[in-house]
LOGU-487606 format. One record per residue: residue number from 1; residue in one letter; x, y, z of N, C-alpha, C, CB in turn. Coordinates in Angstrom, 1 decimal, always signed. Atoms other than C-alpha are relative to their C-alpha. Glycine has a CB too. Example, Ala and Ser with C-alpha at 12.3 -4.5 7.8 and 13.67 -1.06 7.14 Angstrom:
<sites>
+-----+------+--------+--------+--------+--------+--------+--------+--------+--------+--------+--------+--------+--------+
: pos : code :    nc1 :    nc2 :    nc3 :   cac1 :   cac2 :   cac3 :    cc1 :    cc2 :    cc3 :   cbc1 :   cbc2 :   cbc3 :
+-----+------+--------+--------+--------+--------+--------+--------+--------+--------+--------+--------+--------+--------+
:   1 :    a :   +0.9 :   -1.2 :   +0.0 :  +12.3 :   -4.5 :   +7.8 :   +0.9 :   +1.2 :   +0.0 :   -1.0 :   +0.0 :   +1.2 :
:   2 :    s :   -0.9 :   -1.1 :   +0.0 :  +13.7 :   -1.1 :   +7.1 :   -0.8 :   +1.1 :   +0.8 :   +0.4 :   +0.5 :   -1.4 :
+-----+------+--------+--------+--------+--------+--------+--------+--------+--------+--------+--------+--------+--------+
</sites>
This chain:
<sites>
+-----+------+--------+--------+--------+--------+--------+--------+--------+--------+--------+--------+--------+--------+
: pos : code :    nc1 :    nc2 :    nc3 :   cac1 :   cac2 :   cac3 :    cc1 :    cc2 :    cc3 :   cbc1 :   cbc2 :   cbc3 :
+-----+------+--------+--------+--------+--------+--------+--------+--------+--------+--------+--------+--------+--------+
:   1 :    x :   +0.7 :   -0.5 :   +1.2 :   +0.6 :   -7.0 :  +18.7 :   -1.5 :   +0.1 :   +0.3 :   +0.2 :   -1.0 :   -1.2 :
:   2 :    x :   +1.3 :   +0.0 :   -0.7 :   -2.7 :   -5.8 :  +19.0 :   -1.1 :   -0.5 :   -1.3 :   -0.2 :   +1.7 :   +0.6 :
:   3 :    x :   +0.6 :   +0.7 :   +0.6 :   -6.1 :   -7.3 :  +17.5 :   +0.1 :   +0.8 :   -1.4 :   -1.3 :   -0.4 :   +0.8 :
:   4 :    x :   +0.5 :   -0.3 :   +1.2 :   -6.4 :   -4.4 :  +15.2 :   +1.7 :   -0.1 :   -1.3 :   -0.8 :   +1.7 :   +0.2 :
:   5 :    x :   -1.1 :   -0.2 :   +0.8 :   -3.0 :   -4.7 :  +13.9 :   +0.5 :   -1.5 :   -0.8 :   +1.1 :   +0.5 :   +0.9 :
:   6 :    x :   +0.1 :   +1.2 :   +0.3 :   -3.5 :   -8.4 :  +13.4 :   -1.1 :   +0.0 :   -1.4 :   -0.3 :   -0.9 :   +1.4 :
:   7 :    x :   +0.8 :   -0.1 :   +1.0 :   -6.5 :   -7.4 :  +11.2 :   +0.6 :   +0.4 :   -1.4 :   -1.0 :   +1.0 :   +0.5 :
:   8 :    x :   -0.7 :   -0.8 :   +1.0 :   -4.5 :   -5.3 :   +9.0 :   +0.8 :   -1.0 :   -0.9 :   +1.0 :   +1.2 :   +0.6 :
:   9 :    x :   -0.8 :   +1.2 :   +0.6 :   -2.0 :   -7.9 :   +8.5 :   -0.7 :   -1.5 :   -1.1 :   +0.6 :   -0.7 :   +1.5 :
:  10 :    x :   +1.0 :   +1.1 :   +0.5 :   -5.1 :  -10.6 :   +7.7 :   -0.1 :   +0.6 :   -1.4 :   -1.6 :   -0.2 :   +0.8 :
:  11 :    x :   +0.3 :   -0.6 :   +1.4 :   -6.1 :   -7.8 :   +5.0 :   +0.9 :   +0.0 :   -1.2 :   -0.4 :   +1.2 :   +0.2 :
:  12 :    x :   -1.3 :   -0.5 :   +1.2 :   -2.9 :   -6.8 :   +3.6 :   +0.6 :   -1.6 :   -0.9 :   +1.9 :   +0.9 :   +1.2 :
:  13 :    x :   -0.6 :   +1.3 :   +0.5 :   -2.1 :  -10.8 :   +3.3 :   -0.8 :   -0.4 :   -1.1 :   +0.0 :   -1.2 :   +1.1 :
:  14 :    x :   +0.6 :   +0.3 :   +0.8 :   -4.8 :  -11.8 :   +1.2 :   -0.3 :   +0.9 :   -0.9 :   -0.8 :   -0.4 :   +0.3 :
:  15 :    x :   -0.1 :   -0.5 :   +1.7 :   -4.2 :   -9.1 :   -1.9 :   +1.0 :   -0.7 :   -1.1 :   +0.5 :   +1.4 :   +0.0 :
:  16 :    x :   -0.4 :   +0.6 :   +0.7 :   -3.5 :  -10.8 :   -4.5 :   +0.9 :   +0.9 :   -1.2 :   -0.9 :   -0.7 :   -0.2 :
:  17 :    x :   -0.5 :   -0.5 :   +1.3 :   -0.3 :  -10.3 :   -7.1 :   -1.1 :   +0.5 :   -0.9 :   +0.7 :   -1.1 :   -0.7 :
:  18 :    x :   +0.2 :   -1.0 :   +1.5 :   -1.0 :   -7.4 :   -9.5 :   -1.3 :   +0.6 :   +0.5 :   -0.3 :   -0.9 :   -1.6 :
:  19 :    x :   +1.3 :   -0.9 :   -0.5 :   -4.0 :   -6.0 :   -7.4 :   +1.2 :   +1.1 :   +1.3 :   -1.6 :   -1.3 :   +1.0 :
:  20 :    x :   -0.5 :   -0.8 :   -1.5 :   -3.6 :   -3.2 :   -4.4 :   -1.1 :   +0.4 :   +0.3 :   +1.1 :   +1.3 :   +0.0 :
:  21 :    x :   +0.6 :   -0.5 :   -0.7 :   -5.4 :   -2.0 :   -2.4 :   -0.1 :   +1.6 :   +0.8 :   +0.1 :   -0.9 :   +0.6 :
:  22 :    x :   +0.1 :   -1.4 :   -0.5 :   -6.2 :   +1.7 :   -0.7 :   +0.1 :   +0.0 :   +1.3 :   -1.2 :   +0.7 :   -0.2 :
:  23 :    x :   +0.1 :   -0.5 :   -1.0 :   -5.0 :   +2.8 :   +2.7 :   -1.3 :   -0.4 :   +0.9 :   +0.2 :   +1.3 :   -0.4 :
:  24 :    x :   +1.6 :   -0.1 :   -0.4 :   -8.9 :   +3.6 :   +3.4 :   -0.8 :   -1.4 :   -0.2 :   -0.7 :   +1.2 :   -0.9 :
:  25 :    x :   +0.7 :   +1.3 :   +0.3 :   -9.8 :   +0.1 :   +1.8 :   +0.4 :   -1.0 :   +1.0 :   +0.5 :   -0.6 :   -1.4 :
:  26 :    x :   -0.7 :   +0.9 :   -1.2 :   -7.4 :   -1.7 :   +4.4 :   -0.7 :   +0.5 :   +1.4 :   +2.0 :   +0.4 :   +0.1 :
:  27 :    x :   +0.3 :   -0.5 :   -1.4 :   -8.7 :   +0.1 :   +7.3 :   -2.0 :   -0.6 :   -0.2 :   +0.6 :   +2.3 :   +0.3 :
:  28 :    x :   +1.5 :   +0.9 :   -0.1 :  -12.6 :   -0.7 :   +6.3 :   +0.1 :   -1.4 :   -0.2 :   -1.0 :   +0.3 :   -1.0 :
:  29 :    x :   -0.4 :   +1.8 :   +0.0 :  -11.6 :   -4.3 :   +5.8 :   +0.1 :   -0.3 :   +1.5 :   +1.8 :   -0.6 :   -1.0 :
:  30 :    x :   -0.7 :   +0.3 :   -1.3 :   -9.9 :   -4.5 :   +9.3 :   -1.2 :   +0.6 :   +1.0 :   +1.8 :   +0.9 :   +0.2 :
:  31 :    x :   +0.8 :   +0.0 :   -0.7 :  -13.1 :   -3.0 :  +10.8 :   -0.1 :   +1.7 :   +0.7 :   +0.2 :   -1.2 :   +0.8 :
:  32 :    x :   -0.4 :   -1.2 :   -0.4 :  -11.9 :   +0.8 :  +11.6 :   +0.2 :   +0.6 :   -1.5 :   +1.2 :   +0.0 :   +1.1 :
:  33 :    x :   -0.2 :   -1.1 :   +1.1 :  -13.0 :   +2.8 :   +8.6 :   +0.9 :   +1.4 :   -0.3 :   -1.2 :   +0.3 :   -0.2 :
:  34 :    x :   -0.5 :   -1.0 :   +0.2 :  -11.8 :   +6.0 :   +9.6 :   +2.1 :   +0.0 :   +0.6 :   -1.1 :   +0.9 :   +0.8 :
:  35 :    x :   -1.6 :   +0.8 :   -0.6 :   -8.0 :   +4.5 :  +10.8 :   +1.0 :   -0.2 :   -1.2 :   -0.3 :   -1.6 :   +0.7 :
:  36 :    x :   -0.8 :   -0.1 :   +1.0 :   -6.5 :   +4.8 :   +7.3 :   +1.5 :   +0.6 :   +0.4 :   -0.7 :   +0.8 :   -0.9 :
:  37 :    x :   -0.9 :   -0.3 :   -0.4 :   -4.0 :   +6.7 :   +8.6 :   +1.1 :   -0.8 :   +0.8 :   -0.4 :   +0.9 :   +0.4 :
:  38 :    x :   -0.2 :   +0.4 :   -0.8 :   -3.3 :   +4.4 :  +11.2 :   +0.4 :   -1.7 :   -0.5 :   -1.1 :   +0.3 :   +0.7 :
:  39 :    x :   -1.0 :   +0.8 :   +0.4 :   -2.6 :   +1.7 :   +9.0 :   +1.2 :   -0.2 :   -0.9 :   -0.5 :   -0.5 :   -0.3 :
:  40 :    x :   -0.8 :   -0.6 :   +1.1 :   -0.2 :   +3.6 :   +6.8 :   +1.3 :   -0.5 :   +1.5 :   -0.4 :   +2.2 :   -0.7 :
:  41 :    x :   -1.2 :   +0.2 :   -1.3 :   +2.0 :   +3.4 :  +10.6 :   +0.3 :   -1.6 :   +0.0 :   -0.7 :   +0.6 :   +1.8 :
:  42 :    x :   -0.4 :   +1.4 :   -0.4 :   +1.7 :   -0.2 :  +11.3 :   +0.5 :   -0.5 :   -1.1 :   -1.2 :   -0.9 :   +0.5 :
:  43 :    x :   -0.8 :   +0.4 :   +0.9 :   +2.5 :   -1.0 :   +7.6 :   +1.2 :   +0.3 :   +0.4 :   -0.2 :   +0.4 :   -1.1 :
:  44 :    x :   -1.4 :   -0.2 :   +0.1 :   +5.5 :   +0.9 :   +7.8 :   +1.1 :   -0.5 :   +0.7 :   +0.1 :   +1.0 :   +0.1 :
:  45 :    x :   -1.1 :   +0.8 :   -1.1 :   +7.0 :   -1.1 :  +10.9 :   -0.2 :   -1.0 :   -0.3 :   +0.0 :   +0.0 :   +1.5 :
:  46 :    x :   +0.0 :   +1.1 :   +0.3 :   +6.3 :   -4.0 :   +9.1 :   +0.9 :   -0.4 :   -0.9 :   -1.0 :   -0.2 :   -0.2 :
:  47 :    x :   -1.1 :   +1.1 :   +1.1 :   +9.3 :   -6.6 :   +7.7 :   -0.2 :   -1.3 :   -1.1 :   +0.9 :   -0.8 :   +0.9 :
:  48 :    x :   +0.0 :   +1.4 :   -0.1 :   +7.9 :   -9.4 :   +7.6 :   -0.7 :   -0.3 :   -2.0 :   -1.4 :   -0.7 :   +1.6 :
:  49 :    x :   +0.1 :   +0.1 :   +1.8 :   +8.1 :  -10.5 :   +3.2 :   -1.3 :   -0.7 :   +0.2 :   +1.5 :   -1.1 :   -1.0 :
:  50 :    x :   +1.1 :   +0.8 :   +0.5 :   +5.1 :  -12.7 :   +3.7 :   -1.6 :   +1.2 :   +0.0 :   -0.1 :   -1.6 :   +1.2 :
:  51 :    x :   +1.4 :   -0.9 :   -0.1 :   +2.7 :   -9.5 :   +4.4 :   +0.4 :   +1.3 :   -1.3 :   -0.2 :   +1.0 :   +2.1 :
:  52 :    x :   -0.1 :   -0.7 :   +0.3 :   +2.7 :   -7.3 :   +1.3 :   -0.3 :   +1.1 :   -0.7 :   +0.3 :   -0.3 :   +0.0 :
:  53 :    x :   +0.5 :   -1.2 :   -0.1 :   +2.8 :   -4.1 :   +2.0 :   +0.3 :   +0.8 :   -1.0 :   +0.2 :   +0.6 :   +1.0 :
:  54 :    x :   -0.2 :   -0.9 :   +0.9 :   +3.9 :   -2.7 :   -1.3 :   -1.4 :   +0.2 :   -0.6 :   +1.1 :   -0.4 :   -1.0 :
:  55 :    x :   +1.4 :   -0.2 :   +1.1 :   +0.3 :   -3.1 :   -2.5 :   -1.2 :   +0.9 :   +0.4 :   -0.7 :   -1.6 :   -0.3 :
:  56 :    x :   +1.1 :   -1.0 :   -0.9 :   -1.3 :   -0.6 :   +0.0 :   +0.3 :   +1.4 :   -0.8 :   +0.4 :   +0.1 :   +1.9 :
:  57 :    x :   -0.4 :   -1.0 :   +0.1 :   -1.3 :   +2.5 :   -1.4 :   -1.0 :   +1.5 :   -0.5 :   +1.0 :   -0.5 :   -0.7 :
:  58 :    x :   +0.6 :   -1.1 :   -0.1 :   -2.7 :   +6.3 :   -1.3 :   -1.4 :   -0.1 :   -1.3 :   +1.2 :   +1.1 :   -0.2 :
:  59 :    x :   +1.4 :   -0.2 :   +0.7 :   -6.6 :   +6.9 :   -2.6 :   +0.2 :   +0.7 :   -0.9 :   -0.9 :   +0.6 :   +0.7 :
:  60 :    x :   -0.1 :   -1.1 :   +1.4 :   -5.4 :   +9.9 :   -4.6 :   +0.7 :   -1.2 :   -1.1 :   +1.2 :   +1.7 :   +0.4 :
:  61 :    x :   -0.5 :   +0.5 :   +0.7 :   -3.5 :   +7.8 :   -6.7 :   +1.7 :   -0.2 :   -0.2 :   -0.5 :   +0.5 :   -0.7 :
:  62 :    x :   -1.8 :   -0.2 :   -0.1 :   +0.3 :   +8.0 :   -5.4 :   +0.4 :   -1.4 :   +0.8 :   +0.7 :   +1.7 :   +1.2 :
:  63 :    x :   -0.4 :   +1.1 :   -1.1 :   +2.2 :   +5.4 :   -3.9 :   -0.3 :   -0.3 :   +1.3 :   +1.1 :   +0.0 :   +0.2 :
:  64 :    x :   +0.5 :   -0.1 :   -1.4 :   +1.9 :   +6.4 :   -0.3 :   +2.1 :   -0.4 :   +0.7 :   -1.9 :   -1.5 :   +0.4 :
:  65 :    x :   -0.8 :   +0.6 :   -0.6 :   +4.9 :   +5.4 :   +2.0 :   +0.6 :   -2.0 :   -0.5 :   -0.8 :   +0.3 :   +1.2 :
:  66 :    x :   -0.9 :   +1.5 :   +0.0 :   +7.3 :   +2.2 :   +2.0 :   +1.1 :   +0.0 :   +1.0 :   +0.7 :   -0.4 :   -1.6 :
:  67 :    x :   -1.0 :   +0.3 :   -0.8 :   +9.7 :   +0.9 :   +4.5 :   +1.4 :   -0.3 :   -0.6 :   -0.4 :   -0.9 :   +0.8 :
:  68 :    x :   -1.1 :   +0.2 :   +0.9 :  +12.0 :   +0.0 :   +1.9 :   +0.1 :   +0.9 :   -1.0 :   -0.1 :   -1.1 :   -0.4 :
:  69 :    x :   -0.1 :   -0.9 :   +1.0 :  +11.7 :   +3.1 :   -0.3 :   -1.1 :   +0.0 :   -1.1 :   +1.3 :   -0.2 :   -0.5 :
:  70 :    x :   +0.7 :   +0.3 :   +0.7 :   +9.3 :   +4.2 :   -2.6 :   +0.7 :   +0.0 :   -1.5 :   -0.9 :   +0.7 :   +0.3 :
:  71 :    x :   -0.3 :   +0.6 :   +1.1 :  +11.6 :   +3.5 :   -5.2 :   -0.6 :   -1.2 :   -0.5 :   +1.0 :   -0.2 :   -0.1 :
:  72 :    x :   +0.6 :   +1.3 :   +0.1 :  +11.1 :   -0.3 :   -4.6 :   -1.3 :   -0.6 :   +0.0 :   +0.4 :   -0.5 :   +0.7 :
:  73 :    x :   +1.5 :   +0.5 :   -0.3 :   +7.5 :   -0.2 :   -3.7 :   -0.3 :   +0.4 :   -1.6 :   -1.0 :   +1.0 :   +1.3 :
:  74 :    x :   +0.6 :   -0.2 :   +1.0 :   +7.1 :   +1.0 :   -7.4 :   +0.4 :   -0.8 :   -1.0 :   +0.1 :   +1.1 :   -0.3 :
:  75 :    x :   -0.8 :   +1.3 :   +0.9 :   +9.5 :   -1.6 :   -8.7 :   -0.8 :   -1.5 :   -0.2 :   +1.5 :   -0.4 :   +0.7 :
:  76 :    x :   +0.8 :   +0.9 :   -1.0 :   +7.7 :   -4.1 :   -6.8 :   -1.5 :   +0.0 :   -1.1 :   -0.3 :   +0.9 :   +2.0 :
:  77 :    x :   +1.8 :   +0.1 :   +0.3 :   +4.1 :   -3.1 :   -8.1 :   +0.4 :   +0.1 :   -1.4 :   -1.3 :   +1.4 :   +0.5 :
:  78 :    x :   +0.0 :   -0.4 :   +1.4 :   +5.4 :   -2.5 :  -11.9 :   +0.5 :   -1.7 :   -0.3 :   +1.2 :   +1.6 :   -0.5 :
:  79 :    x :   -0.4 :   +1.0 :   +0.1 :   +7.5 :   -6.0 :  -11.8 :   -1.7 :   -0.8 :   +0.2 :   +1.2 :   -0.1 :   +0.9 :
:  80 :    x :   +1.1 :   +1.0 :   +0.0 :   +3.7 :   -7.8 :  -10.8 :   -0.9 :   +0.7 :   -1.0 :   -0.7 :   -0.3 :   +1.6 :
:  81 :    x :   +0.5 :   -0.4 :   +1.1 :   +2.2 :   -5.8 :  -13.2 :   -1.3 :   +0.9 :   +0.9 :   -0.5 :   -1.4 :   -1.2 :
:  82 :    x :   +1.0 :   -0.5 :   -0.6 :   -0.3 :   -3.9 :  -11.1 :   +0.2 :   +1.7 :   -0.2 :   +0.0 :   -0.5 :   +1.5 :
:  83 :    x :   +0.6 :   -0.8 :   +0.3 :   +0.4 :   -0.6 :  -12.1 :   +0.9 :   +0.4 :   -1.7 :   -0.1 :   +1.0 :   +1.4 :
:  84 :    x :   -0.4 :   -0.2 :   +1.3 :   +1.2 :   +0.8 :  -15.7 :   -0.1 :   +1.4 :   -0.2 :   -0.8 :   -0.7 :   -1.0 :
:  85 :    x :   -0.3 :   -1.1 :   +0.8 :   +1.8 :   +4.0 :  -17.8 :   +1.5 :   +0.3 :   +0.4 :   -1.1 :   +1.2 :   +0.2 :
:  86 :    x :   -1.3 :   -0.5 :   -0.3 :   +4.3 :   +6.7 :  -17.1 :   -0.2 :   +0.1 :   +1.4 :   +0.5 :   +1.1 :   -0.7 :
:  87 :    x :   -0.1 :   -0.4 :   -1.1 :   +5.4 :   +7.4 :  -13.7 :   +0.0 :   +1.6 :   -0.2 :   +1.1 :   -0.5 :   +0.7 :
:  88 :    x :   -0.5 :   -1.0 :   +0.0 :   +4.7 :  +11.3 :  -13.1 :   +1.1 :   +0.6 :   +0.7 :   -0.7 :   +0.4 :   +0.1 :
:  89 :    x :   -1.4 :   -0.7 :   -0.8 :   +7.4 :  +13.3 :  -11.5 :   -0.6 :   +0.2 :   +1.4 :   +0.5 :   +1.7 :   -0.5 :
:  90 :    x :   +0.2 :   -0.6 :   -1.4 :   +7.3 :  +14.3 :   -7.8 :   -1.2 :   +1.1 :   +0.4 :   +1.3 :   +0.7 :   +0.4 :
:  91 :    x :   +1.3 :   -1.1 :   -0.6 :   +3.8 :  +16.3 :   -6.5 :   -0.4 :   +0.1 :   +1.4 :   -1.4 :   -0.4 :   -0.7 :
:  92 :    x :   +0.1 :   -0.8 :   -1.6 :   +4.2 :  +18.2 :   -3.4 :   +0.6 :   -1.0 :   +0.9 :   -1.7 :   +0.4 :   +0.7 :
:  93 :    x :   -1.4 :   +1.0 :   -0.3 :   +7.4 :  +15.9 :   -2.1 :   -1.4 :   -1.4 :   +0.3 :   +1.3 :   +0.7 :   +2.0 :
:  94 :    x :   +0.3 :   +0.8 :   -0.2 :   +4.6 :  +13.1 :   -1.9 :   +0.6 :   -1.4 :   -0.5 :   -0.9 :   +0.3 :   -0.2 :
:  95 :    x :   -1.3 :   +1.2 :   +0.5 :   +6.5 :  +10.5 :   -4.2 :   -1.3 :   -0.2 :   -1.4 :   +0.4 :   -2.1 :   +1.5 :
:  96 :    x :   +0.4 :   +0.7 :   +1.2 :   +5.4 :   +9.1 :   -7.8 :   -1.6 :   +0.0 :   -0.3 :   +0.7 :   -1.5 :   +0.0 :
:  97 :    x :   +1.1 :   +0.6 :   +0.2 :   +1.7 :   +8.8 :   -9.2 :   -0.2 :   -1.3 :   -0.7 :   -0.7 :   +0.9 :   -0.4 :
:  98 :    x :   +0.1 :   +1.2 :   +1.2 :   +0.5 :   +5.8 :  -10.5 :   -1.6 :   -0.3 :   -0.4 :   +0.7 :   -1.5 :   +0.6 :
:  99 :    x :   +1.0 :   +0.5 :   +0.2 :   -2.1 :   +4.1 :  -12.1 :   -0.5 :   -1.1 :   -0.1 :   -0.1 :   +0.2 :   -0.5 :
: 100 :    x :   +0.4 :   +1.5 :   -0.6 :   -3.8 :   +1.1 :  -11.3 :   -0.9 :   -1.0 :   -1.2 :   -1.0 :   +0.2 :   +1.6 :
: 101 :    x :   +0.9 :   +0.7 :   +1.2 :   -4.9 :   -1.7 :  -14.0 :   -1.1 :   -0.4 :   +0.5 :   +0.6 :   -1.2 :   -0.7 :
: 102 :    x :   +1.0 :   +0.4 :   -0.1 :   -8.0 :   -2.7 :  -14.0 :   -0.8 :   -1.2 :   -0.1 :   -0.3 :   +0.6 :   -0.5 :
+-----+------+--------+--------+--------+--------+--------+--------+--------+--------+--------+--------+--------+--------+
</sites>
């Protein structure tokens, strides 16, 4: 595992139920601002229940990716209460928008 992927993990660990965090927020945390992308990958090979990665998710306001489906990543974030309204429909096969409490 490498240092920066250990970073990511540090970041992604300490969000707390019913918050999330941004792609771009995780990657300036971990010390590589422009590497957003880059932690969207290492999430996604990630199993391990104690790191979680349902709470990372796209700047625009969409889920982003999940290793387990973005069904569950939205089940996941609606069950801790972190995001609310309606889910919109599908925009440009990206997956679900949401909205994030405040």
């Amino acid at each position: 595992m490498t240092e920066f992927q250990r970073a990511i993990y540090a970041v992604v660990k300490q969000i707390p139920k019913g918050k999330t965090l941004t792609y771009k927020e995780v990657a300036q945390q971990a010390g590589r601002p422009k590497a957003f992308r880059a932690v969207g990958n290492i999430l996604n090979k990630n199993y391990d229940p104690s790191i979680p990665c349902h709470r990372v998710v796209r700047s625009d306001g969409k889920t982003g990716g999940y290793n387990r489906g973005k069904e569950e990543k939205v089940r996941k974030l609606k069950e801790e209460r972190a995001v609310h309204g309606v889910l919109h429909g599908v925009q440009d096969g990206e997956g679900p928008s949401i909205s994030h409490l405040e």
